[in-house]
C-alpha positions as CSV (number, residue, x, y, z in Angstrom):
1,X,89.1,34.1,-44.9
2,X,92.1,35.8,-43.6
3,X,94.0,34.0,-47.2
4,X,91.3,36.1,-49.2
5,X,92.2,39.3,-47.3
6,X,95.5,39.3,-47.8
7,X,95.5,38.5,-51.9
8,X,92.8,41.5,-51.5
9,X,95.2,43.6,-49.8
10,X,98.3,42.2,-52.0
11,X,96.1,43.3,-55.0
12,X,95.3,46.7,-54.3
13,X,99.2,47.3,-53.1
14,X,99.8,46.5,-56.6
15,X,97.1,48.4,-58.3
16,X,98.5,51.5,-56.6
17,X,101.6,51.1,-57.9
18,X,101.2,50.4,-61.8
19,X,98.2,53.5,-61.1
20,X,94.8,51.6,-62.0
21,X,91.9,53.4,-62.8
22,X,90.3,55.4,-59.6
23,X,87.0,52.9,-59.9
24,X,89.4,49.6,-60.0
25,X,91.3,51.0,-56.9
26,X,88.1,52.1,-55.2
27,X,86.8,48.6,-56.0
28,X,89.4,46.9,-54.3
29,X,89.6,49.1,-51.1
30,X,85.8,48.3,-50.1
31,X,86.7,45.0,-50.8
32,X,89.4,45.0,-48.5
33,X,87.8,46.3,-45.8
34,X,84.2,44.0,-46.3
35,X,87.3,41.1,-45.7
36,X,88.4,42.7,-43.0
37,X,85.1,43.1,-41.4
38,X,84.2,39.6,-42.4
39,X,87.6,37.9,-40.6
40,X,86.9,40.0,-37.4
41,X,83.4,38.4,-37.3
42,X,84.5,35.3,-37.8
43,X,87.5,35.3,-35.5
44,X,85.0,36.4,-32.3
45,X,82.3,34.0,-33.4
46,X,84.5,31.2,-32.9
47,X,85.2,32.1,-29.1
48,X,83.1,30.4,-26.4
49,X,79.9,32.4,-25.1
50,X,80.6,32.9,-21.9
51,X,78.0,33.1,-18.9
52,X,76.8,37.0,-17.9
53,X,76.1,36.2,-14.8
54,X,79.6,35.2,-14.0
55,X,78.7,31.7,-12.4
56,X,80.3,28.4,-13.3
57,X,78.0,25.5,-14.1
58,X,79.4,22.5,-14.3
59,X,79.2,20.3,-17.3
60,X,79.0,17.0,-15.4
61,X,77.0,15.6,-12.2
62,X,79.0,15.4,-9.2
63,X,79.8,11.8,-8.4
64,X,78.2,11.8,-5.4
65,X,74.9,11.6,-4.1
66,X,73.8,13.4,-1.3
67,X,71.3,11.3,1.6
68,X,67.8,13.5,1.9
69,X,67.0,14.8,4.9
70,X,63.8,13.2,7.1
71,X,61.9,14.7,9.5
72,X,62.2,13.2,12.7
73,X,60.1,10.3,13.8
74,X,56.8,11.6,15.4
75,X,53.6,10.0,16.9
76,X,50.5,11.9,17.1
77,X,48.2,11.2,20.2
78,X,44.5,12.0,20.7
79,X,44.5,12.7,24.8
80,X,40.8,12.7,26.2
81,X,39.6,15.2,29.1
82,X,36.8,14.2,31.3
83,X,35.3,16.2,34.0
84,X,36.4,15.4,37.6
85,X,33.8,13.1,39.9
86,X,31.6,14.9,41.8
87,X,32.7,13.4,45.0
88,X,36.5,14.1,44.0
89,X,35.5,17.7,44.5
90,X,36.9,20.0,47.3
91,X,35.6,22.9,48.7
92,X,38.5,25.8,49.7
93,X,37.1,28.8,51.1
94,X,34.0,29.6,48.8
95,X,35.4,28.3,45.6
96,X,35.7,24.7,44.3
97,X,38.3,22.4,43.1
98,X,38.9,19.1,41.5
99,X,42.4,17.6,40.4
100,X,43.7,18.3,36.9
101,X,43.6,21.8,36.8
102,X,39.7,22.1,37.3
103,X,38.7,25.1,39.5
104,X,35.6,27.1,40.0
105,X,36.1,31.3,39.8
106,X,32.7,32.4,41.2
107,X,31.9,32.5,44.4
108,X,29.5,29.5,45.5
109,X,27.3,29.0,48.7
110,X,26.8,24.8,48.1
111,X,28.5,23.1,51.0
112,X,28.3,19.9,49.2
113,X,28.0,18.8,45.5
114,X,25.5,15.6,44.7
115,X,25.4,15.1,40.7
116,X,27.0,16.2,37.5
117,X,24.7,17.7,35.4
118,X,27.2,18.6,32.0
119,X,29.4,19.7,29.9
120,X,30.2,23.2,28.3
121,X,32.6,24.8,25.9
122,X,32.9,27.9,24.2
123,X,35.3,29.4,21.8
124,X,35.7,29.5,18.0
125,X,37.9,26.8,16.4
126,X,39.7,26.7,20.1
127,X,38.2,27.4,23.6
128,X,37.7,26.8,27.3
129,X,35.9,23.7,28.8
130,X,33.1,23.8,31.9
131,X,31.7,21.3,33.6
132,X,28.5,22.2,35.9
133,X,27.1,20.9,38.8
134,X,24.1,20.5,41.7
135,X,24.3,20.9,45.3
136,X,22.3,18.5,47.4
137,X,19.9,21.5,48.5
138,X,17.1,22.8,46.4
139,X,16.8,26.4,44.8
140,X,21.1,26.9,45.0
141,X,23.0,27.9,42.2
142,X,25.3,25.5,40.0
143,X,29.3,24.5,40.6
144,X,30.5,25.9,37.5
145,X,34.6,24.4,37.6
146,X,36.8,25.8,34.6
147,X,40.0,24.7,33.1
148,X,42.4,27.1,31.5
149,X,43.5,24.1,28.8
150,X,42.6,25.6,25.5
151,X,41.3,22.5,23.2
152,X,39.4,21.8,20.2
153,X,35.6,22.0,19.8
154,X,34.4,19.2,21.0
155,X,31.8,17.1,18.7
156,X,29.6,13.8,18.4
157,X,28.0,12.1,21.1
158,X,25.7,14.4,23.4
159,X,27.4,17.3,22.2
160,X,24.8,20.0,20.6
161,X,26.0,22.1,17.8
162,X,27.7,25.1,17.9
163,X,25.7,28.1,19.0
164,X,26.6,31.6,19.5
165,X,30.1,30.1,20.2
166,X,29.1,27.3,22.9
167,X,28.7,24.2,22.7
168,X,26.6,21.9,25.3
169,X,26.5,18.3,26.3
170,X,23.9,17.3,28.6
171,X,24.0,14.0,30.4
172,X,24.8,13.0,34.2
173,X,27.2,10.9,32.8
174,X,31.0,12.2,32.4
175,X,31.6,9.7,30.2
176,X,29.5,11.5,28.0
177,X,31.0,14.8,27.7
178,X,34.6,14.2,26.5
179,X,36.4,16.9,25.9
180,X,40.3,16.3,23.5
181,X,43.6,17.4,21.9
182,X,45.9,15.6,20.1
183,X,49.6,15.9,21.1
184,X,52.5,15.4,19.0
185,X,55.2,13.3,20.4
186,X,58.8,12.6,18.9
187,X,60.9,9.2,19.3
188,X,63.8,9.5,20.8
189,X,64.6,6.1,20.8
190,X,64.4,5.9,16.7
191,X,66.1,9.4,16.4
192,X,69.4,8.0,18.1
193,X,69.0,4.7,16.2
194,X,68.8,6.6,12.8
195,X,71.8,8.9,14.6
196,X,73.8,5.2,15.0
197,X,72.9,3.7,11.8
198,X,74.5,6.8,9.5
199,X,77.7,6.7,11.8
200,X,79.5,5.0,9.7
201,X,78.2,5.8,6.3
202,X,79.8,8.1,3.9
203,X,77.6,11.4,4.2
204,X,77.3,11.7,0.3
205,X,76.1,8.0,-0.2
206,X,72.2,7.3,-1.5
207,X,70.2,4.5,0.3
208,X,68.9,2.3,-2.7
């Protein structure tokens, strides 16, 4: 291309001077510069496109392979909650308590508890567990003990179905009325075993 321009330009340097014609001369002059134009095009074509957003990328993986990352080992636990005996239960003042976090917030004239009559909870999705109680003498008022453990609605065995955000189990039984949450617990032990067993690995090296 850049050949052809030149015996272009050669040409009309010579048709200038032995005077050609003005339509041979004007000839050659557009075809000089359509050469011209042409090389130019040609010369920037043949550079590399580079990236616009200024970022290298490399033409080749990286020799190395890098190790995923786990989650840590973890056990999930289903705990049960049960009600506290009846005869387990203490009276302080005018309010009752039983061990586990089981305490009653109204005011009760029972001196002394004789049967467990259920189970309550109310909530939506998560909520507050009850269990009721008799005293021994007729015509009193129920031991109502509360826990402030927020768990999960409670379902199957005597359990009724959710109504107007309670649900009942009742049975003289505790046995009968479980309440439950599931706990989430990590291994430590298998953490620092993991923790002993990449010690002395490369950090870029794959497990196969």
């Amino acid at each position: 291309m850049f050949l052809a321009t030149y015996y272009v330009y050669i040409s009309l340097h010579i048709a200038t001077i032995v005077d050609y014609n003005k339509n041979m001369r004007w000839i050659l002059t557009t075809t000089f510069f359509l050469s011209l134009s042409l090389s130019a095009q040609a010369f920037w074509s043949s550079k590399p496109a580079e990236e616009s957003s200024g970022l290298i990328i490399p033409t080749k993986p990286t020799n190395g392979k890098i190790i995923p990352k786990q989650p840590p080992p973890t056990t999930t636990k289903v705990v049960h909650i049960y009600c506290p005996e009846h005869f387990k239960l203490e009276k302080k003042g005018l309010f009752w308590e039983g061990s586990g976090g089981w305490r009653s917030y109204a005011q009760s004239f029972v001196n002394e508890v004789d049967a467990f009559l259920g189970a309550r909870w109310s909530g939506v999705n998560v909520g507050k567990m009850a269990c009721v109680y008799k005293g021994k003498k007729a015509y009193t008022f129920p031991v109502v003990l509360q826990n402030d453990q927020l768990v999960p609605a409670p379902k199957g065995g005597k359990w009724s179905q959710l109504k107007d955000g309670k649900i009942e189990c009742h049975s003289n039984e505790i046995l009968d009325c479980p309440f439950h949450f599931k706990t989430q617990k990590t291994d430590i032990k298998r953490v620092y075993e993991e923790l002993e067993f990449f010690q002395d690995r490369p950090v870029n090296e794959e497990e196969p």
